[in-house]
MARFI-206406 format. One record per atom (N, C-alpha, C): residue number from 0; z negated, x, y negated; residue in three letters. Coordinates in Angstrom, 1 decimal. Example, Ala and Ser with C-alpha at 12.3 -4.5 7.8 and 13.67 -1.06 7.14 Angstrom:
2
(node 0,(-7.8,13.2,5.7),Ala)
(node 0,(-7.8,12.3,4.5),Ala)
(node 0,(-7.8,13.2,3.3),Ala)
(node 1,(-7.1,12.8,2.2),Ser)
(node 1,(-7.1,13.7,1.1),Ser)
(node 1,(-7.9,12.9,0.0),Ser)
This chain:
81
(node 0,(0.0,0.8,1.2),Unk)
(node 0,(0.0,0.0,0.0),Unk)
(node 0,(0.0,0.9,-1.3),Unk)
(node 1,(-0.5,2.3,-1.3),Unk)
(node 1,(-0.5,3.2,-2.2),Unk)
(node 1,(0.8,3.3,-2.6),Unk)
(node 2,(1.3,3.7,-2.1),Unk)
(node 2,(2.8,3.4,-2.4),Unk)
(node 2,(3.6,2.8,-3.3),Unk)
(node 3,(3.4,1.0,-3.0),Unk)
(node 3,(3.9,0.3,-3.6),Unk)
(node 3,(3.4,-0.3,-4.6),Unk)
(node 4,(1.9,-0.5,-4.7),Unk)
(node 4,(1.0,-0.6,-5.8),Unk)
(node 4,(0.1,1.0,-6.2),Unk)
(node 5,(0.8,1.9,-6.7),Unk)
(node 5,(0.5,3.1,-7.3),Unk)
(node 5,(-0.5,2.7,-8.1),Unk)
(node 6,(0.1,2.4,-9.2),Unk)
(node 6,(-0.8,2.0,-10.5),Unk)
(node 6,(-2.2,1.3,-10.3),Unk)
(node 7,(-2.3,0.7,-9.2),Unk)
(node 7,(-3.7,0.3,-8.9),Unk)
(node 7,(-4.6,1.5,-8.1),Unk)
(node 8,(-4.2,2.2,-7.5),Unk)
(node 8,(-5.0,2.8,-6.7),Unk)
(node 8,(-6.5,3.0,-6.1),Unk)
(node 9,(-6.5,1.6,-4.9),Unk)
(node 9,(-6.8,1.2,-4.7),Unk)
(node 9,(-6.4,0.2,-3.2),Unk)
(node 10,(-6.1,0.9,-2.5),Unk)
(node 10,(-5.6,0.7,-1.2),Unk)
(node 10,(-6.2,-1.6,-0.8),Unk)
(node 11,(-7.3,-1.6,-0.9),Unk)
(node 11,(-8.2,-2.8,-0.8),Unk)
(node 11,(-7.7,-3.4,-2.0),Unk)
(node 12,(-8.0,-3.1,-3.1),Unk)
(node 12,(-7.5,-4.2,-4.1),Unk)
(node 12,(-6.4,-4.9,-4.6),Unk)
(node 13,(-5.4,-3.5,-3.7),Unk)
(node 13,(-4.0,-4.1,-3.9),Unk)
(node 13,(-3.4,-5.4,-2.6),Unk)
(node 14,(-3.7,-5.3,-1.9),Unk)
(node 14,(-3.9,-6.1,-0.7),Unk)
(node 14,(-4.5,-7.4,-0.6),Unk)
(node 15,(-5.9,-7.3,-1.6),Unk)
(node 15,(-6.4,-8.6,-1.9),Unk)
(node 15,(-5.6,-9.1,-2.9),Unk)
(node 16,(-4.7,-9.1,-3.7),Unk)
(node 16,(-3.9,-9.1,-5.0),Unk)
(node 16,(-2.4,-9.8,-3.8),Unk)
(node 17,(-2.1,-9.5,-3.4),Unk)
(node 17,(-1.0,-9.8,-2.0),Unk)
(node 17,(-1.5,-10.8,-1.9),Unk)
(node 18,(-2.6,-10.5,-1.1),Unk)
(node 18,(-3.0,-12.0,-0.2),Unk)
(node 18,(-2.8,-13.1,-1.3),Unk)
(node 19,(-3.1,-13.0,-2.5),Unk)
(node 19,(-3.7,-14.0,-3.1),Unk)
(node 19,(-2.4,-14.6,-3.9),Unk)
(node 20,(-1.3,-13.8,-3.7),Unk)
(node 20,(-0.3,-14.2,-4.6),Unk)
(node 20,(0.5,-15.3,-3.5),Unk)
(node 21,(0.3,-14.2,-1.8),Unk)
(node 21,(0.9,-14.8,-1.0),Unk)
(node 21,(0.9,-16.4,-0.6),Unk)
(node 22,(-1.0,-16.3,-0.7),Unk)
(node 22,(-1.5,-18.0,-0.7),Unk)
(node 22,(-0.9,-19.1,-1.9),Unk)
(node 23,(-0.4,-18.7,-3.2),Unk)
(node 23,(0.1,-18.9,-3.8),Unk)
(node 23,(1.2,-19.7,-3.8),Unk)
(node 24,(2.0,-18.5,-2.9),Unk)
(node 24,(3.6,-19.1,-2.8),Unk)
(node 24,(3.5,-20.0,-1.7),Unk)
(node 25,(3.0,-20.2,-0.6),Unk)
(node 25,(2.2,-20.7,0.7),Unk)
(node 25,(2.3,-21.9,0.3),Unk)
(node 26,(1.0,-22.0,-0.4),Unk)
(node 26,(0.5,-23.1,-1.0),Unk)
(node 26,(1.5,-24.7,-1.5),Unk)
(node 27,(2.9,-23.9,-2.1),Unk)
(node 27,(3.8,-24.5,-2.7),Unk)
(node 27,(4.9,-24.2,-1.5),Unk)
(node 28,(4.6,-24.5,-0.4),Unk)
(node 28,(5.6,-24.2,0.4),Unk)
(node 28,(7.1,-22.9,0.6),Unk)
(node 29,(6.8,-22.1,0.0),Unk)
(node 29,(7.4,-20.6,0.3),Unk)
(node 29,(6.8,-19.5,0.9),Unk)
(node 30,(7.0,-18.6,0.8),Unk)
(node 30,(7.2,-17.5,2.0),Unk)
(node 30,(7.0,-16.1,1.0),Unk)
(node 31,(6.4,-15.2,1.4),Unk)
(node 31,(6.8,-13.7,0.3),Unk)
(node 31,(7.5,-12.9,1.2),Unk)
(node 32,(9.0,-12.8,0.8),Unk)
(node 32,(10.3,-12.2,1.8),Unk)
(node 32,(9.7,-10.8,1.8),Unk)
(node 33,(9.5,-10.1,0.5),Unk)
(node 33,(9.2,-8.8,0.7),Unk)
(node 33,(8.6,-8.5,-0.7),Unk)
(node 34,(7.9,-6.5,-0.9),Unk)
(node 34,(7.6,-7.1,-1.8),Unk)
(node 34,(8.0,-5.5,-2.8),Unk)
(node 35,(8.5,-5.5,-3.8),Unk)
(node 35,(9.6,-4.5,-4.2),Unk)
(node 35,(8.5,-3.9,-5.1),Unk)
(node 36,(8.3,-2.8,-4.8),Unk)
(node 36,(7.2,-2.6,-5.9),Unk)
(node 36,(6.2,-3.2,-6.0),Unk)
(node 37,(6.1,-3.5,-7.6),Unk)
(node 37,(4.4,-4.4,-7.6),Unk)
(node 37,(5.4,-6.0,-8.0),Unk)
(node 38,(6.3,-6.2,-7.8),Unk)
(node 38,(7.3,-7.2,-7.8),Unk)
(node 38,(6.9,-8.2,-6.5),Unk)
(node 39,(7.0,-9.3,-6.2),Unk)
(node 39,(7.2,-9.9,-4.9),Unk)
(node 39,(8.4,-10.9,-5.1),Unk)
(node 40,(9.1,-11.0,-3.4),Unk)
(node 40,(10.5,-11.8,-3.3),Unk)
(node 40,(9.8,-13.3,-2.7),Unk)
(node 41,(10.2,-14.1,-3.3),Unk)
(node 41,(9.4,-15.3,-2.6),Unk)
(node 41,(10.8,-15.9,-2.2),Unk)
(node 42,(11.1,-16.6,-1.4),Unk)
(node 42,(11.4,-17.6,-1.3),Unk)
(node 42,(11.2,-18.9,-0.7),Unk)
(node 43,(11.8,-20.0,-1.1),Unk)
(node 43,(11.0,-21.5,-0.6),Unk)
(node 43,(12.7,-22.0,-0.1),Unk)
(node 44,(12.5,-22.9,1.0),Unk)
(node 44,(13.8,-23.9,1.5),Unk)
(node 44,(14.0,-23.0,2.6),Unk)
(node 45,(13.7,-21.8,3.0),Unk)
(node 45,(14.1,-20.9,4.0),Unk)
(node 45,(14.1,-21.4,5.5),Unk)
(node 46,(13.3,-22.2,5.9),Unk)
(node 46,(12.8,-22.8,7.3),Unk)
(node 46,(13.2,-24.5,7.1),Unk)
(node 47,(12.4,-24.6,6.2),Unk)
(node 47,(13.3,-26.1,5.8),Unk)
(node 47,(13.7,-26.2,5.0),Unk)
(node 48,(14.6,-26.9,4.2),Unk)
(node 48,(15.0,-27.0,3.1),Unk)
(node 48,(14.8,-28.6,2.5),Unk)
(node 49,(14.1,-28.4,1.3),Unk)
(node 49,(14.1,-30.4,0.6),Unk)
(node 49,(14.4,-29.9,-0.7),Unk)
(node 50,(14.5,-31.5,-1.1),Unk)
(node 50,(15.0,-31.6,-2.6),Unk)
(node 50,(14.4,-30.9,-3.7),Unk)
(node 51,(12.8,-30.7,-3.7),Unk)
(node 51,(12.4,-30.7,-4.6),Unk)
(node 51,(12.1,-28.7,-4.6),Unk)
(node 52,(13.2,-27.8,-3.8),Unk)
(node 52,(12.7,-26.4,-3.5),Unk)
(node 52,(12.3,-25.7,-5.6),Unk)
(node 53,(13.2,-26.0,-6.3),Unk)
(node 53,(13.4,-25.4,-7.4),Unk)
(node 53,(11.9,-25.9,-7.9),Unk)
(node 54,(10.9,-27.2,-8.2),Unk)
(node 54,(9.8,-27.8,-8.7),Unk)
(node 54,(8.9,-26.8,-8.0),Unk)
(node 55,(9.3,-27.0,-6.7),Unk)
(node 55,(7.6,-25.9,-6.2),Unk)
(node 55,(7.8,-24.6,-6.2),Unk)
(node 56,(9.0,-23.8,-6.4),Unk)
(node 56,(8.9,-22.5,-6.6),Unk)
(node 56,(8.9,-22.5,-8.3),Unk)
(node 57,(8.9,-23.0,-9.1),Unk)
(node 57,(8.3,-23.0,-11.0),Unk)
(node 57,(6.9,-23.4,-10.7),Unk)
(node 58,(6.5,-24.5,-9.8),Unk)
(node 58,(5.0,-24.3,-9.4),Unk)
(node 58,(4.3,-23.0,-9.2),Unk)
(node 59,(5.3,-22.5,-8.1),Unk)
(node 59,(4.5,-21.3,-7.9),Unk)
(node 59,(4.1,-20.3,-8.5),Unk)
(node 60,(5.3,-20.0,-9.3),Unk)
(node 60,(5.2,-19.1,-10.7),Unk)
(node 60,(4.6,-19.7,-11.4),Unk)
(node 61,(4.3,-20.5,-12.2),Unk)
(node 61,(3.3,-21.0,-12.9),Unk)
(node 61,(2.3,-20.5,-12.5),Unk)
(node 62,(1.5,-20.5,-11.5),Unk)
(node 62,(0.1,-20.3,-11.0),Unk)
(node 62,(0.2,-19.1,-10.4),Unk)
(node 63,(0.9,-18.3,-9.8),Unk)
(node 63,(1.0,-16.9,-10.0),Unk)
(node 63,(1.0,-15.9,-11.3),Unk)
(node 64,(1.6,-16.4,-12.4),Unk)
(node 64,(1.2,-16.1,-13.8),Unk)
(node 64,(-0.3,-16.0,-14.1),Unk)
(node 65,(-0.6,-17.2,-13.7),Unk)
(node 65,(-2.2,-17.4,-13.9),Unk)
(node 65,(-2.8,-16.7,-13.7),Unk)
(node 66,(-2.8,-16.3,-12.6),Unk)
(node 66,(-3.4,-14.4,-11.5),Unk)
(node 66,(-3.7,-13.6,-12.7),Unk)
(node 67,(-2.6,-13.0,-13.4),Unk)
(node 67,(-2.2,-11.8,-14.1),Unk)
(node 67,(-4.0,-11.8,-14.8),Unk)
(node 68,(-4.7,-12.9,-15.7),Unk)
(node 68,(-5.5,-12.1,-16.0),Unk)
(node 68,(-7.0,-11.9,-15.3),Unk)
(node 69,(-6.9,-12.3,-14.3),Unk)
(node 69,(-8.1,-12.3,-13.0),Unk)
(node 69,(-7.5,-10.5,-12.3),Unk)
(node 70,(-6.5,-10.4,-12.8),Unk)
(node 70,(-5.7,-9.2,-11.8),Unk)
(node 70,(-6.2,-7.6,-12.7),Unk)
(node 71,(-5.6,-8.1,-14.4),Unk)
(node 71,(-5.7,-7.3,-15.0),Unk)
(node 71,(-7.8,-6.9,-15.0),Unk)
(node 72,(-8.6,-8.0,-14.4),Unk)
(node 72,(-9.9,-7.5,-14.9),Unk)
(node 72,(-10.1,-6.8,-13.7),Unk)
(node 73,(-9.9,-7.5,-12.7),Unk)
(node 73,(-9.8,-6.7,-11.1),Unk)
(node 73,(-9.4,-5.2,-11.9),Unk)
(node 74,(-8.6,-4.9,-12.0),Unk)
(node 74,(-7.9,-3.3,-12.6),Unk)
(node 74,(-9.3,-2.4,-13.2),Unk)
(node 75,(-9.3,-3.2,-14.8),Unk)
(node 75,(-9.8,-2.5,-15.7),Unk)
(node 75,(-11.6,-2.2,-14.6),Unk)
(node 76,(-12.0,-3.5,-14.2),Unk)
(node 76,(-13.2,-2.8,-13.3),Unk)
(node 76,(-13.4,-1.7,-11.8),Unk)
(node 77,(-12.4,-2.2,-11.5),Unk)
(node 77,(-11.7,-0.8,-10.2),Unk)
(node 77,(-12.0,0.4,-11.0),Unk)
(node 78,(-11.4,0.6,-12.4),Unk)
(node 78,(-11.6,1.7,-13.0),Unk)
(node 78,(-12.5,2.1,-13.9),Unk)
(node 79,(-13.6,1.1,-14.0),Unk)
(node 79,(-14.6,1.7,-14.3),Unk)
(node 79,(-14.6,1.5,-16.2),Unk)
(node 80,(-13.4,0.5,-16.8),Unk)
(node 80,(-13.3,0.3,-18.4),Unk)
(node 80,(-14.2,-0.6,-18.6),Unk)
């Protein structure tokens, strides 16, 4: 996970940061295809596909945004700001 989340370093916190984006997309019925960086590929309709794929993946982003500042305090206290 060092790797891909560098900037956190923090093997465990990057991982719980995954999980929680993953439950996320889950949640709204998609999938995290892969994850590019500190980037993730979601997609939704992949297994099944319905009408409303485009409403729950802007759901998902929506509330994935939301993370960002639960994420950034996770950070600043990992390191000790």
């Amino acid at each position: 996970m060092t790797a891909l989340f560098g900037w956190v370093g923090d093997d465990e916190l990057a991982q719980q940061r995954v999980d929680e984006l993953a439950a996320v997309v889950e949640r709204h019925g998609g999938v995290v295809h892969r994850m590019l960086g500190a980037r993730a590929v979601a997609v939704f309709g992949l297994a099944r596909s319905r009408a409303d794929e485009v409403i729950r993946a802007a759901r998902a982003a929506i509330e994935a945004r939301a993370l960002v500042p639960g994420i950034r305090l996770a950070l600043a206290t990992s390191r000790g700001l």
